[in-house]
C-alpha positions in Angstrom: 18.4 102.8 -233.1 22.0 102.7 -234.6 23.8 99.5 -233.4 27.5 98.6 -233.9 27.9 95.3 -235.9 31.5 94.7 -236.1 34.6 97.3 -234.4 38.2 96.6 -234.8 41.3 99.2 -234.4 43.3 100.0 -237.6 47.2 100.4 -237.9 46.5 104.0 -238.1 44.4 104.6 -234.4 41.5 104.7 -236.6 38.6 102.3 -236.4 36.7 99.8 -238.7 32.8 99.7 -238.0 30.1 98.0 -239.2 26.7 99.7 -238.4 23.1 98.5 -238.7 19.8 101.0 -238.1 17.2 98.5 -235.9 13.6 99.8 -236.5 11.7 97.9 -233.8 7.8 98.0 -234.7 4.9 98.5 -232.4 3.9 95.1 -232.4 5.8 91.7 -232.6 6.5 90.0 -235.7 9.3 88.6 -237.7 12.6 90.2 -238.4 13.8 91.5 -241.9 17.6 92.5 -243.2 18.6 95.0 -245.8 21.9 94.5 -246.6 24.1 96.3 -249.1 27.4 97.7 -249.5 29.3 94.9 -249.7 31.0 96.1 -253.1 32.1 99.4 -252.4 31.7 100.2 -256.0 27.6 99.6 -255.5 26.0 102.7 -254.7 22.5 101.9 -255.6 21.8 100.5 -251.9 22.1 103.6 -250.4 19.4 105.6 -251.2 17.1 102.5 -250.9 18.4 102.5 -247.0 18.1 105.9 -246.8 14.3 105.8 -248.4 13.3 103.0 -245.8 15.2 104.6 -243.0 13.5 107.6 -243.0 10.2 106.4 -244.0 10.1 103.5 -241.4 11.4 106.0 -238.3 8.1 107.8 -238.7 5.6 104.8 -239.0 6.9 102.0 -236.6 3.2 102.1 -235.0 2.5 100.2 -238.4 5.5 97.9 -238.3 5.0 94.1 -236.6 8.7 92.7 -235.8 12.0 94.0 -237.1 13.6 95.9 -239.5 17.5 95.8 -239.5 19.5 98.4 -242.6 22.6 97.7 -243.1 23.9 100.0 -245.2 27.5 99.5 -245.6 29.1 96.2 -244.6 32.2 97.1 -246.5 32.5 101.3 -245.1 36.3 100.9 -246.6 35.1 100.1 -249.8 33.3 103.0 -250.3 34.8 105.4 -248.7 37.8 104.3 -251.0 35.5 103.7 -254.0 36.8 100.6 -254.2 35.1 97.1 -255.2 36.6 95.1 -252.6 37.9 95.3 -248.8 41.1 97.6 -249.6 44.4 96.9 -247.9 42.9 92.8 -248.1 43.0 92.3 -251.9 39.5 90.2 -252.1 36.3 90.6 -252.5 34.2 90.5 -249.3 31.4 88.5 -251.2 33.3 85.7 -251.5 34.8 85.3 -248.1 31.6 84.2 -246.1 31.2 82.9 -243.6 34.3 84.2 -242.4 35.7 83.0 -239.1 36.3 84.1 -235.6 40.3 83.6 -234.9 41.9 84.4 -238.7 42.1 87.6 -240.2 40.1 90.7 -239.7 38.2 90.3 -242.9 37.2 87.2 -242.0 35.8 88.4 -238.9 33.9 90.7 -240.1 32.2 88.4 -242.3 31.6 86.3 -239.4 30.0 89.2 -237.0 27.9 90.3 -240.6 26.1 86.4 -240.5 25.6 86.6 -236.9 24.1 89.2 -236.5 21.9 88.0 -239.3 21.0 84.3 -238.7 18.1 85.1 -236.5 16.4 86.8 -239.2 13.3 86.0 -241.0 14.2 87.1 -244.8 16.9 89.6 -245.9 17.4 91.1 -249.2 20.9 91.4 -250.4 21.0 94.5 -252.7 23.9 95.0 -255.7 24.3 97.2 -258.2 26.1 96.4 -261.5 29.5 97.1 -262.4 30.8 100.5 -264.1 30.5 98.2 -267.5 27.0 97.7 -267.3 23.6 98.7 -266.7 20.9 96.3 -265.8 16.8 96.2 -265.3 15.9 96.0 -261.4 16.2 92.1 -260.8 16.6 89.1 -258.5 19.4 86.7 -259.1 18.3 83.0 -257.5 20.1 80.1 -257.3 18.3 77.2 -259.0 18.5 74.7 -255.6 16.6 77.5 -253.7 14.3 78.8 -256.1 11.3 77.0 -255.1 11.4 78.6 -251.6 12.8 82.4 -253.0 10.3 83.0 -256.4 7.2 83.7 -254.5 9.2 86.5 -252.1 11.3 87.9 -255.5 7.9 88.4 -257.1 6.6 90.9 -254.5 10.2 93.1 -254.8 8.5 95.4 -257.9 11.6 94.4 -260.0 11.5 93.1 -263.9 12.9 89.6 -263.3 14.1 86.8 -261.8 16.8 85.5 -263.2 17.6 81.5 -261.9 20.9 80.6 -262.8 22.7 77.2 -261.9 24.7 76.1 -258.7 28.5 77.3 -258.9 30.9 76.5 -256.3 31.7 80.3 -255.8 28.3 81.2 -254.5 28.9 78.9 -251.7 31.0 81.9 -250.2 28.6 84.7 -250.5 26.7 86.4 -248.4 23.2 85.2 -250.0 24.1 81.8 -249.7 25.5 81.7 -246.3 22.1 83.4 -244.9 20.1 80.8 -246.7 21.9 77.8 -246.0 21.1 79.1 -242.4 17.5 78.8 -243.1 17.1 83.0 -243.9 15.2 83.5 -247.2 17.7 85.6 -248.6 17.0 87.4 -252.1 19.9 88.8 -254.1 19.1 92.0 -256.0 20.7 93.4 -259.1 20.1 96.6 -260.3 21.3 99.5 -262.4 24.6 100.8 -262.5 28.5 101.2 -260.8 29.3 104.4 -258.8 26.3 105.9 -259.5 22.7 105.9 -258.0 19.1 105.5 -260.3 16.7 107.3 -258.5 13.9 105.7 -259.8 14.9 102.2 -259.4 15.9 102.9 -255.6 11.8 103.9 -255.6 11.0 101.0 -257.0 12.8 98.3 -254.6 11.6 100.6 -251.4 7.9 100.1 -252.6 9.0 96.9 -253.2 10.2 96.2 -249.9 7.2 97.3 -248.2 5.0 95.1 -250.3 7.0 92.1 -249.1 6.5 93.4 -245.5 3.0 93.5 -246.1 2.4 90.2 -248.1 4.6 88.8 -245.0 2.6 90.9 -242.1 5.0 93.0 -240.7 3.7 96.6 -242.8 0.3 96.7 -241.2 0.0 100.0 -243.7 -1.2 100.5 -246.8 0.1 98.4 -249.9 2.2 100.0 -252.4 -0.1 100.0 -255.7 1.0 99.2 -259.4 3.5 96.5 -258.0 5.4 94.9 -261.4 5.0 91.1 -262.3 8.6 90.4 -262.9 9.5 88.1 -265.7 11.3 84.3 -264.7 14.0 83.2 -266.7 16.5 80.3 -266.4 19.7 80.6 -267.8 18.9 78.9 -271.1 16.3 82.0 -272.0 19.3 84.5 -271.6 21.1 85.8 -275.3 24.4 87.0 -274.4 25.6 89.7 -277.5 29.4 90.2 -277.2 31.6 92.7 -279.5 32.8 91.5 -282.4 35.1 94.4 -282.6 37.8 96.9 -280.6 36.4 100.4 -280.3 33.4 102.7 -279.0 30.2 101.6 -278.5 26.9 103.4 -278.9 23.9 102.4 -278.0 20.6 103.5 -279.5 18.7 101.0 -277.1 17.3 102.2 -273.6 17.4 98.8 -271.4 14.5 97.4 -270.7 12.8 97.7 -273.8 11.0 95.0 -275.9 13.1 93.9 -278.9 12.5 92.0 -281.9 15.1 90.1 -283.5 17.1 92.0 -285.6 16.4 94.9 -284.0 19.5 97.2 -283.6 20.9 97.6 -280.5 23.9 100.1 -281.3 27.3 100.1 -283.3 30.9 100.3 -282.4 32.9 102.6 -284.0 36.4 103.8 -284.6 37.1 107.6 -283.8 40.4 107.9 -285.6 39.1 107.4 -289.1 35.1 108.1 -288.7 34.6 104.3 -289.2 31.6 101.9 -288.2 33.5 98.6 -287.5 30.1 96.8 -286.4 26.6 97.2 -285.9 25.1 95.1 -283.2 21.8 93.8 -283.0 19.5 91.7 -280.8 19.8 87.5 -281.4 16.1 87.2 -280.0 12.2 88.3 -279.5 12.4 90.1 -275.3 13.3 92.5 -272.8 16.5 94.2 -273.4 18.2 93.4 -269.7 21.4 94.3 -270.1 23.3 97.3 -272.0 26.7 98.5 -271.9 27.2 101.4 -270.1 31.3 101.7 -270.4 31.5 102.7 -274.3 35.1 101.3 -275.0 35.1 97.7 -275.8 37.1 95.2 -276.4 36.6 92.0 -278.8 34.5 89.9 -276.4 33.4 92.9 -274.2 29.8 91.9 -273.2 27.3 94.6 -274.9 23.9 93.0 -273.9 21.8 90.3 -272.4 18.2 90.0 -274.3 16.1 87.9 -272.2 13.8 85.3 -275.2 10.4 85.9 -275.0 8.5 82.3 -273.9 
């Protein structure tokens, strides 16, 4: 059932709304949220709501609780192709929990977190930017880790990536939801203005094996679910040019590297030049790879997770 979320008039007598697809199963149970969308830029989202929409519609006799898709919290955003909320100059994931009486940004970030708050779990799905590709992964704050790893692990992504309290997480969405007390998972994965197919297959079969570890997918398990890798921040290489110019890779992420291995070169078109060659600091999975070739000095070109 398509619900309305948020509505609010524009200048223009057009309309902003927020819309969420409510799958009601056959049986009672807890209640789940897909979120995504909240960077208009961050297409990969979509066709994981659209894979779980249409799959879900047909088999709610299998389905204990709820399942609530929300695919676009930020509709301007994408229909403007635009990072943020347009016409508001911010980002949307850093104005939560928004507020009632202020602006209409702010209320819309308030109407997002409660219709939410009731839930169970959610999972909060990005994509990266235009700059970068990246392996299918969860990003978990360290304070909530203990109570997220054991849900991240049944998501069929490569890793888990715990990173340290900053102050700016306290105004997204993730961090909102699961200072409310819903486990809330934040999930990276692929690439800006563009959709990967096969990682969009992954999370859904991902999605359902968490329904299932968590009883509400009284179907059949997905098989061949991945054992994602756990890293802290400490076990990430970060590999930055050392050059202006284009870069080309000769790595496909997500492949095992040993140090020293090359990863690519920069190179200068005008005179036939290779200013730099690049190549991986550490042993482990290639997580990160430039997908924008021009680069700056100090343009990231990779993240190499070490192997333990």
């Amino acid at each position: 059932m398509i619900k309305t979320v948020f509505s609010a008039s524009l200048p223009i007598d057009e309309k902003l709304i927020i819309q969420k697809n409510q799958i009601q199963g056959a049986f009672p149970g807890k209640r789940l949220c897909i979120v995504t969308g909240t960077h208009g830029d961050e297409l990969e989202g979509q066709y994981v709501c659209f894979l779980l929409s249409e799959f879900l519609n047909k088999n709610t006799d299998k389905i204990c609780g709820t399942i609530d898709i929300y695919p676009a919290v930020n509709p301007l955003g994408i229909d403007s192709i635009t990072r943020g909320m347009p016409g508001f100059d911010l980002d949307m994931n850093r104005i939560f929990p928004g507020a009632k009486d202020t602006s209409l940004s702010d209320y819309a970030a308030y109407s997002i977190v409660e219709d939410i708050k009731t839930a169970d779990y959610a999972v909060d799905i990005h994509a990266s930017n235009i700059f970068l590709r990246e392996i299918p992964q969860a990003r978990i704050n360290v304070d909530s880790a203990s109570a997220l790893t054991g849900l991240a692990e049944m998501l069929n992504i490569d890793l888990i990536w715990i990173h340290p309290a900053a102050t700016v997480l306290e105004s997204t969405l993730a961090h909102t939801l699961n200072s409310l007390g819903v486990k809330t998972i934040v999930i990276e994965t692929g690439v800006g203005m563009r959709i990967t197919p096969v990682y969009g297959q992954r999370l859904f079969n991902g999605i359902i094996n968490l329904m299932h570890k968590t009883g509400m997918w009284l179907g059949k398990a997905p098989e061949n679910i991945s054992k994602p890798i756990i890293a802290a921040t400490d076990a990430v290489s970060f590999v930055n040019a050392v050059d202006s110019g284009i870069f080309l890779p000769e790595k496909e992420y997500g492949v095992m590297l040993k140090k020293g291995d090359k990863i690519g070169q920069i190179v200068k078109p005008l005179s036939g030049e290779i200013l730099s060659e690049v190549f991986s600091p550490d042993d482990g999975l290639l997580m990160t790879i430039r997908a924008y070739p021009v680069v700056y000095e100090g343009s990231l070109l990779a993240r190499v997770i070490h192997n333990s």
